[in-house]
N, CA, C and O atoms as CSV, one atom per row, in Angstrom:
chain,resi,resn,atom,element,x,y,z
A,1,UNK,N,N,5.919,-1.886,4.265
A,1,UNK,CA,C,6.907,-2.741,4.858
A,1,UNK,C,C,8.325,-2.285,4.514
A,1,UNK,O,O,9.162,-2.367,5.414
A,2,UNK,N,N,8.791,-1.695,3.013
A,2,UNK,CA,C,10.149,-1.796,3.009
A,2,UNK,C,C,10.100,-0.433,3.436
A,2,UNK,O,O,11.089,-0.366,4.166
A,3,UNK,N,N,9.228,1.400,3.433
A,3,UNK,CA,C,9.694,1.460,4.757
A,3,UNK,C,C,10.307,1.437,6.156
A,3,UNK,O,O,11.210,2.024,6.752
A,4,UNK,N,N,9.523,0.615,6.373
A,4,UNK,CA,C,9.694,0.104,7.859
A,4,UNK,C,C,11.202,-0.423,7.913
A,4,UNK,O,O,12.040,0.093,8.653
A,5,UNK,N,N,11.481,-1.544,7.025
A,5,UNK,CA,C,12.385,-2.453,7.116
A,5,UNK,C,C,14.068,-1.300,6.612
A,5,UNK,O,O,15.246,-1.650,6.671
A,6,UNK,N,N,13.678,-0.389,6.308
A,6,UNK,CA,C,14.670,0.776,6.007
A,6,UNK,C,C,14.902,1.378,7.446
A,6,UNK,O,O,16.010,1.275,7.972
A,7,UNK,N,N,13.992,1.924,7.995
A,7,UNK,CA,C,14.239,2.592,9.278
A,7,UNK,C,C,14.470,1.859,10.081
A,7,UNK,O,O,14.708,2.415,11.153
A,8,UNK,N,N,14.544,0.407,10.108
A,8,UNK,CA,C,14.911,-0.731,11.461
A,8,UNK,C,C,16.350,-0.706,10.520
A,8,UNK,O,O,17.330,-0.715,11.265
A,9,UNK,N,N,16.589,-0.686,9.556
A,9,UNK,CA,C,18.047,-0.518,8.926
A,9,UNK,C,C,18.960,0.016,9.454
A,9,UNK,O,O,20.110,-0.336,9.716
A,10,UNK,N,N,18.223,1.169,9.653
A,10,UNK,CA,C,19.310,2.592,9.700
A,10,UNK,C,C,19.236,2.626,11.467
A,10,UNK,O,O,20.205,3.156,12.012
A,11,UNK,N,N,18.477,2.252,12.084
A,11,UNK,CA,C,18.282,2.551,13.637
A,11,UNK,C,C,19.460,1.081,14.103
A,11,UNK,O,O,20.322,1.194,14.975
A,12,UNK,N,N,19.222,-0.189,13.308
A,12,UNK,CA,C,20.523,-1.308,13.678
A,12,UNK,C,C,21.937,-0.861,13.540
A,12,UNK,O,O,22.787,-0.937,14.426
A,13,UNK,N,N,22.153,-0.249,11.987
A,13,UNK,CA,C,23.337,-0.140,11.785
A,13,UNK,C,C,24.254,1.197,12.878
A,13,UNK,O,O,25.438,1.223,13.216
A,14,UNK,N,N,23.362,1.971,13.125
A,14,UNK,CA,C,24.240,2.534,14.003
A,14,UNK,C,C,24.189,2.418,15.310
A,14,UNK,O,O,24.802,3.240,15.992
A,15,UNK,N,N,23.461,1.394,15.912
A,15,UNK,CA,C,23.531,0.324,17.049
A,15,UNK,C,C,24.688,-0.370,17.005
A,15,UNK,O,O,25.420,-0.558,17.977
A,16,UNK,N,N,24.963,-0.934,15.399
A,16,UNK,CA,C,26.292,-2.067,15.722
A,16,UNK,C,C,27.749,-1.423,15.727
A,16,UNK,O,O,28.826,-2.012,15.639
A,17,UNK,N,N,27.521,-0.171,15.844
A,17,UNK,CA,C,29.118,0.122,16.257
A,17,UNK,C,C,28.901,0.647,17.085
A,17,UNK,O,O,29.943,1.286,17.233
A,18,UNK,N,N,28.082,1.003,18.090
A,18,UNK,CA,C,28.401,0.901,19.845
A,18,UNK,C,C,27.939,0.005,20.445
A,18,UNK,O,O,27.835,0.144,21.664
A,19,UNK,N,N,27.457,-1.339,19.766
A,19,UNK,CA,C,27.716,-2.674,20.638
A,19,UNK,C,C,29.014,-3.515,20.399
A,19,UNK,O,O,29.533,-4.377,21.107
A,20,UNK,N,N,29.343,-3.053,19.306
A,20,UNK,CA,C,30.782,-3.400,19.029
A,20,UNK,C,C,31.514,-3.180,19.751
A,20,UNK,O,O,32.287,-3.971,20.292
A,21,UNK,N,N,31.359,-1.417,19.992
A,21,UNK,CA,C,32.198,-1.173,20.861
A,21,UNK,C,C,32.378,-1.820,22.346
A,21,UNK,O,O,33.339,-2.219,23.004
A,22,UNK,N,N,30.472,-1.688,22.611
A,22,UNK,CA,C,30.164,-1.854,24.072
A,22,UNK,C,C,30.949,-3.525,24.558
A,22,UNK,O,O,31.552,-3.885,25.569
A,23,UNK,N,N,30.603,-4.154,23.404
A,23,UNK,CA,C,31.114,-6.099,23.663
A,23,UNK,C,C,32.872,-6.202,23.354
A,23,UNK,O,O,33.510,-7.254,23.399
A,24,UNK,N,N,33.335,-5.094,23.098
A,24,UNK,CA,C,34.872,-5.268,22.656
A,24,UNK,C,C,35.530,-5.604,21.745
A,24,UNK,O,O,36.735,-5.852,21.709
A,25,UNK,N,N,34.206,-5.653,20.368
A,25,UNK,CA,C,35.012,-6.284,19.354
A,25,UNK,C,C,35.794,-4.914,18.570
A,25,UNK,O,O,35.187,-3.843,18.531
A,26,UNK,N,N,36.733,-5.001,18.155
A,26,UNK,CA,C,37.507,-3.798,17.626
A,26,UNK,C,C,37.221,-3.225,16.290
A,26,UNK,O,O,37.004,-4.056,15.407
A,27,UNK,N,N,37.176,-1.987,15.967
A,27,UNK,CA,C,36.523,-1.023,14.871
A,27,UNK,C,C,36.839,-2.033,13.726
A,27,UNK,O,O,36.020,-2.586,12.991
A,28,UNK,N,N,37.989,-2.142,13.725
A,28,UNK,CA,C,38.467,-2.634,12.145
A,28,UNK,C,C,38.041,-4.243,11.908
A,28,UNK,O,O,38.367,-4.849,10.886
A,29,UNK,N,N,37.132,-4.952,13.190
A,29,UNK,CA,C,36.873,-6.345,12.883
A,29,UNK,C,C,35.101,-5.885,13.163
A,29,UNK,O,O,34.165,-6.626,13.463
A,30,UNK,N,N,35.115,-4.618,12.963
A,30,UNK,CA,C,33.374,-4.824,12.110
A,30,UNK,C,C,32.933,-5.863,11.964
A,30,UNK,O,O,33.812,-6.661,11.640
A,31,UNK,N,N,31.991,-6.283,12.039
A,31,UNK,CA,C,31.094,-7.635,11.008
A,31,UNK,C,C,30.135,-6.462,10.106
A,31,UNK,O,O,29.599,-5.580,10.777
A,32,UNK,N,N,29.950,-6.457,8.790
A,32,UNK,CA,C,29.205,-6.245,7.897
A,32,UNK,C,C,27.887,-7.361,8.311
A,32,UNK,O,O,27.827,-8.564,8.569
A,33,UNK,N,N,26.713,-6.017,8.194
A,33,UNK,CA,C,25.639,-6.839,8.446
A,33,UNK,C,C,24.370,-7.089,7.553
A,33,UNK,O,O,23.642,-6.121,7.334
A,34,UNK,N,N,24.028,-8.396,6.984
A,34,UNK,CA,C,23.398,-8.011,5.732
A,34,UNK,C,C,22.092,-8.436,6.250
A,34,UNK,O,O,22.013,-9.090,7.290
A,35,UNK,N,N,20.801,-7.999,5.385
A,35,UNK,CA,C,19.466,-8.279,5.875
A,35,UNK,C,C,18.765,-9.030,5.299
A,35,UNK,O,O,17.606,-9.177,5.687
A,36,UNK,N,N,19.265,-9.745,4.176
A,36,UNK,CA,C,18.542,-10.855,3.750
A,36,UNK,C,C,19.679,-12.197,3.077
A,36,UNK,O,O,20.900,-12.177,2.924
A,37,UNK,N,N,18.724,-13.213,2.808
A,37,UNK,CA,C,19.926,-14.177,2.909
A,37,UNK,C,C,20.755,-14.403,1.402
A,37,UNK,O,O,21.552,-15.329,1.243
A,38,UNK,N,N,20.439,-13.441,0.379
A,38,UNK,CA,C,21.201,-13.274,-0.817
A,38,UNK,C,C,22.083,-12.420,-0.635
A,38,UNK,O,O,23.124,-12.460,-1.291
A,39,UNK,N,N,21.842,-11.444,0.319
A,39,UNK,CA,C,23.147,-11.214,0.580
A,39,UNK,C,C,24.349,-11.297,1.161
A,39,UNK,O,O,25.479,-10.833,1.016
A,40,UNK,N,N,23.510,-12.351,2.170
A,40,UNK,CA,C,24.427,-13.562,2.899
A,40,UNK,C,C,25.198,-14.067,2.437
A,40,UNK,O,O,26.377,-14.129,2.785
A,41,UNK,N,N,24.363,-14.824,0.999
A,41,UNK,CA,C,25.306,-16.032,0.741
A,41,UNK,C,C,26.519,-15.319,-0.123
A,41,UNK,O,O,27.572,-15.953,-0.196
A,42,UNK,N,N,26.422,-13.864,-0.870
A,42,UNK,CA,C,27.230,-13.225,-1.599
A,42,UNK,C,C,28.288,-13.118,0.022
A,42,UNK,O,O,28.080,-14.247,0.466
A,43,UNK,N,N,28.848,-12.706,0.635
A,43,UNK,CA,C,29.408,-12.914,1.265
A,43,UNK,C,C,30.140,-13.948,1.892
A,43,UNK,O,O,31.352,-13.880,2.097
A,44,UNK,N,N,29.303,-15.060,2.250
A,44,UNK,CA,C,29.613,-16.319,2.926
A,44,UNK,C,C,30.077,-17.082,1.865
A,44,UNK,O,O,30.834,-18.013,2.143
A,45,UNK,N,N,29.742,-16.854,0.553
A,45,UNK,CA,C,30.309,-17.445,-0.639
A,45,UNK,C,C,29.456,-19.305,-0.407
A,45,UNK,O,O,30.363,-20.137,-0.390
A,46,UNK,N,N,28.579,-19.722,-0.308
A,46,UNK,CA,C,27.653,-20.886,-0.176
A,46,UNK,C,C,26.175,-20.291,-0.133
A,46,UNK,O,O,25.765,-19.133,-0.052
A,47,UNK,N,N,25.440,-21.697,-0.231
A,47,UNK,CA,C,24.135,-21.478,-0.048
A,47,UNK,C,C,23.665,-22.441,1.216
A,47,UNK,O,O,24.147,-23.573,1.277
A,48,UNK,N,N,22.978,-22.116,1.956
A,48,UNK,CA,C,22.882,-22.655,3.000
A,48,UNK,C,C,21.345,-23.243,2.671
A,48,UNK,O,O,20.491,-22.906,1.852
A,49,UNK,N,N,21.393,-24.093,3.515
A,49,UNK,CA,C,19.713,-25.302,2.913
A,49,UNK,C,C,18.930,-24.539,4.134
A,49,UNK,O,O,17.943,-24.033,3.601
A,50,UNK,N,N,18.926,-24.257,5.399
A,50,UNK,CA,C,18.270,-24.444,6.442
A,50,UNK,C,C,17.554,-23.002,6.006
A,50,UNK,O,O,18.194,-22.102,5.463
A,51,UNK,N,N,16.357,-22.927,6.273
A,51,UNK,CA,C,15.691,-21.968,6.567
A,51,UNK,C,C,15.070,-21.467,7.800
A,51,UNK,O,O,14.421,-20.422,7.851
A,52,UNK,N,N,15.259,-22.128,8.638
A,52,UNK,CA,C,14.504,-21.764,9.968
A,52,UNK,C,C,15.337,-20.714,11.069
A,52,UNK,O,O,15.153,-20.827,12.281
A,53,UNK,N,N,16.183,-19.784,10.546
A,53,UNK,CA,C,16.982,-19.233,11.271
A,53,UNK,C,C,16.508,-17.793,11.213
A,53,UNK,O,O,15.510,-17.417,10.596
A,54,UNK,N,N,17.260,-17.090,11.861
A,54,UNK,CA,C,16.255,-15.390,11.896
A,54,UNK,C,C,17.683,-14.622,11.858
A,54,UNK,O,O,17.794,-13.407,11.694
A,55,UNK,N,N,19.050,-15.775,12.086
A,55,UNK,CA,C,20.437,-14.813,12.149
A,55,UNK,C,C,21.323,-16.148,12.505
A,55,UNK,O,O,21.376,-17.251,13.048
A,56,UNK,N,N,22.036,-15.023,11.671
A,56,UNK,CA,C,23.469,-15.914,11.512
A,56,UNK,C,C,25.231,-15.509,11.464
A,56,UNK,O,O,25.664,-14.551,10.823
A,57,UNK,N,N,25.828,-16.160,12.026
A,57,UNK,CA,C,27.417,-15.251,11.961
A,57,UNK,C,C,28.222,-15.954,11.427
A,57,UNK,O,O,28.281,-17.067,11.950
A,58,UNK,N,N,29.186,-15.731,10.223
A,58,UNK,CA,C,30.367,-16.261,10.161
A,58,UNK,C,C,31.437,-15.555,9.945
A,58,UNK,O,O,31.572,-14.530,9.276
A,59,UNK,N,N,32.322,-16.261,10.654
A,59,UNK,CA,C,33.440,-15.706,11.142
A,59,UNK,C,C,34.463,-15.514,9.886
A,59,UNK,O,O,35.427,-14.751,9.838
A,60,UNK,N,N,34.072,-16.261,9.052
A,60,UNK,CA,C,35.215,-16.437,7.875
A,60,UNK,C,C,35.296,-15.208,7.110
A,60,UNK,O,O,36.321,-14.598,6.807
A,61,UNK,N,N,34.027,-14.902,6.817
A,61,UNK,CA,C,33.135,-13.410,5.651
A,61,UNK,C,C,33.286,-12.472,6.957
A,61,UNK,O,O,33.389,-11.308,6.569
A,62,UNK,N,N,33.323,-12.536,8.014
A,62,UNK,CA,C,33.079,-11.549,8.600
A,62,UNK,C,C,31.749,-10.965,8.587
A,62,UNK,O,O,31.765,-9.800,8.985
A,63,UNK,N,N,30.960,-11.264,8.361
A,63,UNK,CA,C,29.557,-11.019,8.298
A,63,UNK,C,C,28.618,-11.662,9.379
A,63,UNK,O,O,28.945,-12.740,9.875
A,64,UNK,N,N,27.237,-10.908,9.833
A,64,UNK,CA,C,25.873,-11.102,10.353
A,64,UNK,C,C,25.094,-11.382,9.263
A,64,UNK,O,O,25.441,-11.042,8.132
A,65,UNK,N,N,23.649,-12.212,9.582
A,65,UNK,CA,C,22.661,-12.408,8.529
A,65,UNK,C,C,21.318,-12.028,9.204
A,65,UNK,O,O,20.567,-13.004,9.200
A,66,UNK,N,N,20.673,-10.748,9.880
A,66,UNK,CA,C,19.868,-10.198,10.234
A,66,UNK,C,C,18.608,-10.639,9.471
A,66,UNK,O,O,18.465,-9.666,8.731
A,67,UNK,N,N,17.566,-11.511,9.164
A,67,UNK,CA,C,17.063,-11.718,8.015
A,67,UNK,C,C,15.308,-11.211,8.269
A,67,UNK,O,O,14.319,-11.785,8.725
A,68,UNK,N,N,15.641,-9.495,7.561
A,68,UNK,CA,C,13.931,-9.067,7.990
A,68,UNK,C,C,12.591,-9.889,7.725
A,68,UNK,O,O,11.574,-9.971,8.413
A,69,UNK,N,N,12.963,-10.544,6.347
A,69,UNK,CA,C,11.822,-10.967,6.128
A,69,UNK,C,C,11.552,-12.176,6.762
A,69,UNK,O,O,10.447,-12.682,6.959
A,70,UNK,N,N,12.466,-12.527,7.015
A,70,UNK,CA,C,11.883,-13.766,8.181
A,70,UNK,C,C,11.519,-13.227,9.707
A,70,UNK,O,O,10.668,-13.822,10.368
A,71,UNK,N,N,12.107,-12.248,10.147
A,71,UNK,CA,C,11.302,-11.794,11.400
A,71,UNK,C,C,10.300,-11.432,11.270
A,71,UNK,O,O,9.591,-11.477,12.276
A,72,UNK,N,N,9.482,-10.692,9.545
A,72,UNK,CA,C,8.839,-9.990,9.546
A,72,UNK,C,C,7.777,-11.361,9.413
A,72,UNK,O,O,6.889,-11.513,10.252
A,73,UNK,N,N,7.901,-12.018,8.647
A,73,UNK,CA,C,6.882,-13.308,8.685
A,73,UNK,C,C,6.403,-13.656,10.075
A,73,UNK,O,O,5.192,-13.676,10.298
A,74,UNK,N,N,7.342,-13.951,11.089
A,74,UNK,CA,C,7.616,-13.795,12.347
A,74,UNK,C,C,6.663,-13.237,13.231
A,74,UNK,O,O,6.257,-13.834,14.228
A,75,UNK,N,N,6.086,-11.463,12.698
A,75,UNK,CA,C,5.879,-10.917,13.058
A,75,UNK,C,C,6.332,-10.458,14.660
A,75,UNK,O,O,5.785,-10.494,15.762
A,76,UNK,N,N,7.734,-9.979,14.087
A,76,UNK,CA,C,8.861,-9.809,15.270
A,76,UNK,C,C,8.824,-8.107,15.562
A,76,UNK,O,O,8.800,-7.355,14.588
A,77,UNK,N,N,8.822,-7.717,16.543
A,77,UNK,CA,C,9.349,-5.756,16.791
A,77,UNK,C,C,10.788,-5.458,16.628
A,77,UNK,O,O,11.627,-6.293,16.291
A,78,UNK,N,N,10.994,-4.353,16.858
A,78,UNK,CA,C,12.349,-3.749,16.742
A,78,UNK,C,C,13.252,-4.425,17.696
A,78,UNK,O,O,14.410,-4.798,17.508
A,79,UNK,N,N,12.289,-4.545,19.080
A,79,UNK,CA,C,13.327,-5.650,20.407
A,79,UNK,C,C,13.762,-6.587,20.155
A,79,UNK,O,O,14.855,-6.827,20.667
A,80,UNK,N,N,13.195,-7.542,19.307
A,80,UNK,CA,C,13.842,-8.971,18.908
A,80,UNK,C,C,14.606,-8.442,17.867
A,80,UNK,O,O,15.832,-8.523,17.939
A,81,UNK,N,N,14.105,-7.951,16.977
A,81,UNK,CA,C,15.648,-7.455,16.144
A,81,UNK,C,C,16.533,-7.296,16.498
A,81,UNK,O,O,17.566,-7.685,15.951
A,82,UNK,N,N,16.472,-6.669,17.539
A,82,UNK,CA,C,17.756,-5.949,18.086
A,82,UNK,C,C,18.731,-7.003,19.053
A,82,UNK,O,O,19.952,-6.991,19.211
A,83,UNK,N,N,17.449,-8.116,19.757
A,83,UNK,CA,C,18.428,-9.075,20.343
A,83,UNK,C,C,18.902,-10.143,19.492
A,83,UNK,O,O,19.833,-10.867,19.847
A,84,UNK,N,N,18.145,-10.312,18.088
A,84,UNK,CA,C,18.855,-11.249,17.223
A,84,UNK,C,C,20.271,-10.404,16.589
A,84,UNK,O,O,21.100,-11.104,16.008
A,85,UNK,N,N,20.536,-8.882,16.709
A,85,UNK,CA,C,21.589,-8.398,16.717
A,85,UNK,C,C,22.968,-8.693,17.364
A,85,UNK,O,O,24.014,-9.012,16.800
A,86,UNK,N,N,22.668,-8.474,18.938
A,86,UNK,CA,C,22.971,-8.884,20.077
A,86,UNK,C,C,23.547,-10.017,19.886
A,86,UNK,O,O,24.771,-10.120,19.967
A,87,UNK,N,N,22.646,-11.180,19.565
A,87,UNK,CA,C,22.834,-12.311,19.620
A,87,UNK,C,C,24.360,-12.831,18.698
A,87,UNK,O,O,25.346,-13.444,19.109
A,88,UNK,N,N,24.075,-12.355,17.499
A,88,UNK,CA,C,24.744,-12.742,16.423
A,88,UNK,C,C,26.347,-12.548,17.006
A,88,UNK,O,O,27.263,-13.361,17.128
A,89,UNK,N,N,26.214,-10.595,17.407
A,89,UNK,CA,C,27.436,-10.076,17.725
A,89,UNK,C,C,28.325,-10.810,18.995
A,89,UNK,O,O,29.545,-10.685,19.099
A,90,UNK,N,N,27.542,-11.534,19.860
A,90,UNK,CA,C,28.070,-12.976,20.850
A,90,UNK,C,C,29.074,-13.638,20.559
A,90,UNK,O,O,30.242,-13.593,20.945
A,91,UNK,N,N,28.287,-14.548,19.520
A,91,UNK,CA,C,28.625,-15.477,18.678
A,91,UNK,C,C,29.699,-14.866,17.843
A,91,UNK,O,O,30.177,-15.665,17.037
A,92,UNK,N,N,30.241,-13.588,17.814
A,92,UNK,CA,C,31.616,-12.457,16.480
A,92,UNK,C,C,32.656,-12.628,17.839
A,92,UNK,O,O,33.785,-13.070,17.631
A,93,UNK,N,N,32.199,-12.228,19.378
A,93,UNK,CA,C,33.037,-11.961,20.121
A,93,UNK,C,C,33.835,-13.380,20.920
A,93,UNK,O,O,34.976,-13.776,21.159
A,94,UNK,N,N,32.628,-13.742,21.099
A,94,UNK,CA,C,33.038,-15.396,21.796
A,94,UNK,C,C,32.745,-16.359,21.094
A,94,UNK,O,O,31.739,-17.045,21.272
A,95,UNK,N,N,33.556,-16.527,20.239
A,95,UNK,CA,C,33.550,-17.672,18.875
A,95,UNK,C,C,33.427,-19.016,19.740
A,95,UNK,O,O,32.357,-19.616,19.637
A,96,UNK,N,N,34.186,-19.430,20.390
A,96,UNK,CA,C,33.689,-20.666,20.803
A,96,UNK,C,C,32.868,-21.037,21.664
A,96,UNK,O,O,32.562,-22.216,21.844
A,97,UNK,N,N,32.197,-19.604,22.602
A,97,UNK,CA,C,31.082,-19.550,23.407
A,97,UNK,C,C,29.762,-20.617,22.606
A,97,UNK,O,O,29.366,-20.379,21.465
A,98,UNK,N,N,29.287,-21.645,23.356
A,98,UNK,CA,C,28.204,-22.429,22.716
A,98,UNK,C,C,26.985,-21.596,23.360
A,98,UNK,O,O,27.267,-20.671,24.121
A,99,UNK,N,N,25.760,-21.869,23.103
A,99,UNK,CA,C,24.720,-21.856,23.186
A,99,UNK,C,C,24.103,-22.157,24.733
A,99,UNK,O,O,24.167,-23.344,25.054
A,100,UNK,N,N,23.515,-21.246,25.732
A,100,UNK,CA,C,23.072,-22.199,27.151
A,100,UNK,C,C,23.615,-20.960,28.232
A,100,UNK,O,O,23.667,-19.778,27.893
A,101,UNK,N,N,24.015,-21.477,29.621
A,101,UNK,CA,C,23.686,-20.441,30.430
A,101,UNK,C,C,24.212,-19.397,30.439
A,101,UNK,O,O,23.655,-18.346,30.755
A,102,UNK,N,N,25.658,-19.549,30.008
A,102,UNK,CA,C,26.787,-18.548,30.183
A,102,UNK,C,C,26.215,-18.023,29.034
A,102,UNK,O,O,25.354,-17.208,29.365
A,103,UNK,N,N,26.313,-18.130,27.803
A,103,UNK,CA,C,25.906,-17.606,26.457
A,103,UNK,C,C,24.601,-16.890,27.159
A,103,UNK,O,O,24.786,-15.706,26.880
A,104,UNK,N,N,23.714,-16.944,27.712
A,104,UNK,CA,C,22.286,-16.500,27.977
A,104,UNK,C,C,22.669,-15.037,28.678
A,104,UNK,O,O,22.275,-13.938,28.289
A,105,UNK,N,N,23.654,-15.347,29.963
A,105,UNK,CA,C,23.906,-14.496,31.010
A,105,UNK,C,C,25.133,-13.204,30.201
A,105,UNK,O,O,25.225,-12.032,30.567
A,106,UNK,N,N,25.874,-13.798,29.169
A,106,UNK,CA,C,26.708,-12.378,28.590
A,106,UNK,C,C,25.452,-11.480,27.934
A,106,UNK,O,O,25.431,-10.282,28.219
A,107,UNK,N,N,24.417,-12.018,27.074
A,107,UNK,CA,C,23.052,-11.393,26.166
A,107,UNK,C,C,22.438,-10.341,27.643
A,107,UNK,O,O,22.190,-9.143,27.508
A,108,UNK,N,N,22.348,-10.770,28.406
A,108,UNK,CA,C,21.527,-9.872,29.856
A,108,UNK,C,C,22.578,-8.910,30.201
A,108,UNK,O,O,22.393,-7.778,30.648
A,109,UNK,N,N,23.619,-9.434,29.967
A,109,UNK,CA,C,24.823,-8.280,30.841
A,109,UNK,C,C,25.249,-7.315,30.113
A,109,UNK,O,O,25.919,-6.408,30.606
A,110,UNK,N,N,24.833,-7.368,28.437
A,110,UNK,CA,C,25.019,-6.221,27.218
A,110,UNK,C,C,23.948,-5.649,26.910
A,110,UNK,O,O,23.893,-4.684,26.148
A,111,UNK,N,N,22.754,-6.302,27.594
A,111,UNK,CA,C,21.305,-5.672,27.757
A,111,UNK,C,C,21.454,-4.627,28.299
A,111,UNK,O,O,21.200,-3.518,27.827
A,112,UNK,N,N,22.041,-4.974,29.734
A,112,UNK,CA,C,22.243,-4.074,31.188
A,112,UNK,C,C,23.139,-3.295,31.071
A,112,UNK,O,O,23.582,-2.690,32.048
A,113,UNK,N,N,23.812,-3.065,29.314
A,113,UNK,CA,C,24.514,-1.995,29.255
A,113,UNK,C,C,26.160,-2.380,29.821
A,113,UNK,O,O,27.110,-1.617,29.643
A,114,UNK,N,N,26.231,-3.387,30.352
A,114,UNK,CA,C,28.155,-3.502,30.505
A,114,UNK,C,C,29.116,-3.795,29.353
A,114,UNK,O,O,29.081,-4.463,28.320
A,115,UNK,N,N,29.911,-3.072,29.926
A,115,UNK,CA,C,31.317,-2.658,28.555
A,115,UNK,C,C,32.186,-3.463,29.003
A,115,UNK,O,O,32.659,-3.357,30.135
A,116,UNK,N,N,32.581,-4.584,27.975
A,116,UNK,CA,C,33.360,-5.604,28.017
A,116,UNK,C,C,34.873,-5.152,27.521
A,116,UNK,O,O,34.874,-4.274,26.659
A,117,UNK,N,N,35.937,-5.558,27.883
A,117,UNK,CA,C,37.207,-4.939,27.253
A,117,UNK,C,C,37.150,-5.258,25.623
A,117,UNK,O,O,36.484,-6.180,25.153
A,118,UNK,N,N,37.954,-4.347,24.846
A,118,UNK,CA,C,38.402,-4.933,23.786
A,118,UNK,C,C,39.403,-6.011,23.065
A,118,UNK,O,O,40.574,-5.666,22.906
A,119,UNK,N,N,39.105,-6.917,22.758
A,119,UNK,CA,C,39.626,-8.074,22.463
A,119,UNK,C,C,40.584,-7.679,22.035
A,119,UNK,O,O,40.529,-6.743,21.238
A,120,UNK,N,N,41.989,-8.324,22.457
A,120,UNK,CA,C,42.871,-8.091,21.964
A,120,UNK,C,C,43.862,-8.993,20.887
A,120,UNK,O,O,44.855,-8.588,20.283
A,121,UNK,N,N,43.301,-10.226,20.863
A,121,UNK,CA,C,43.745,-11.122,19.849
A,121,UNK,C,C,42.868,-11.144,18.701
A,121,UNK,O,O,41.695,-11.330,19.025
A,122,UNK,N,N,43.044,-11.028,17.610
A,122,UNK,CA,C,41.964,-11.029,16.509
A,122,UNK,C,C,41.654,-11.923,16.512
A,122,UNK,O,O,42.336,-12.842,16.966
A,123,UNK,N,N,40.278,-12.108,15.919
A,123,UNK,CA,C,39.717,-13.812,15.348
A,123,UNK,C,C,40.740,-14.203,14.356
A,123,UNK,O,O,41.315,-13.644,13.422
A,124,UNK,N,N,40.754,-15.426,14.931
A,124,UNK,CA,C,41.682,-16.398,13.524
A,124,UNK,C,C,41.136,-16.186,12.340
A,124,UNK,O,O,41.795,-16.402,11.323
A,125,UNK,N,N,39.673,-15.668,12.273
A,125,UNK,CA,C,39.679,-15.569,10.799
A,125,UNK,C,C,40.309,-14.116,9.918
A,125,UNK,O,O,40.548,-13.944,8.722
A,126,UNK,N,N,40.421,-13.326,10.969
A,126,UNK,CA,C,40.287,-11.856,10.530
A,126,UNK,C,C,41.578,-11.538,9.784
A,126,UNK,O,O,42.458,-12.220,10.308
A,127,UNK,N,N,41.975,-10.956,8.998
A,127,UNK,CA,C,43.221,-10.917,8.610
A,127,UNK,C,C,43.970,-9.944,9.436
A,127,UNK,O,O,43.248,-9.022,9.813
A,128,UNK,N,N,44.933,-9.887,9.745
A,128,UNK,CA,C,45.825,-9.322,10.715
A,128,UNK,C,C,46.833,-8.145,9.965
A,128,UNK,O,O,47.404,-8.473,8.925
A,129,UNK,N,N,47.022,-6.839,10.493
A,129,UNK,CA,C,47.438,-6.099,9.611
A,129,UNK,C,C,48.795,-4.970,10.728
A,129,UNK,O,O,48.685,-4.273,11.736
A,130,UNK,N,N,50.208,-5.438,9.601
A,130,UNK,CA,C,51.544,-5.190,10.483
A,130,UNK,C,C,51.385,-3.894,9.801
A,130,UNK,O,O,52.191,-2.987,10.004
């Protein structure tokens, strides 16, 4: 398994800087993406109660929470990995985008490979650099 969970590592992480690119979020507002939820919370600085999640984004840490061993419990493939990737990186670009059709229809249109502009206002959380 940790194997495995190494090479879905290394095959995500250099996925998320050409969906970064591909969705418009800009080099220097990266999200750091961690794979389990201790290293979440070292980031997010809390502990979160809920367990039923497979990924998570906050905007504050700048961080994803990719969490293998819960997909792997799951018994999830590399495809759902990759759209709980997807997913997360949504939720980095369109912060106030909720959950439902429009949210459904941007996930199909970064499937289908379309290149969204690059955002040009930073997230309010991101620190801004003159």
């Amino acid at each position: 398994m940790i194997k495995k969970q190494n090479a879905i590592k290394k095959r995500l992480t250099k996925e998320l800087g050409e969906r970064c690119y591909q969705i418009g979020i800009p080099c220097m507002e990266e999200p750091k993406v961690c794979w389990n939820r201790e290293q979440f919370k070292w980031y997010w600085g809390r502990k979160d109660r809920r367990k039923d999640y497979i990924g998570r984004a906050s905007f504050k840490a700048n961080a994803i929470l990719i969490d293998l061993n819960y997909h792997n419990e799951l018994k999830h493939n590399f495809t759902s990995i990759r759209n709980t990737l997807i997913h997360e990186l949504v939720h980095m670009r369109w912060q106030h985008q909720s959950h439902g059709k429009v949210f459904n229809e941007l996930i199909q249109r970064i499937l289908k490979g379309e290149k969204f502009p690059i955002r040009t206002r930073p997230s309010k959380y991101y620190p801004t650099y003159t």
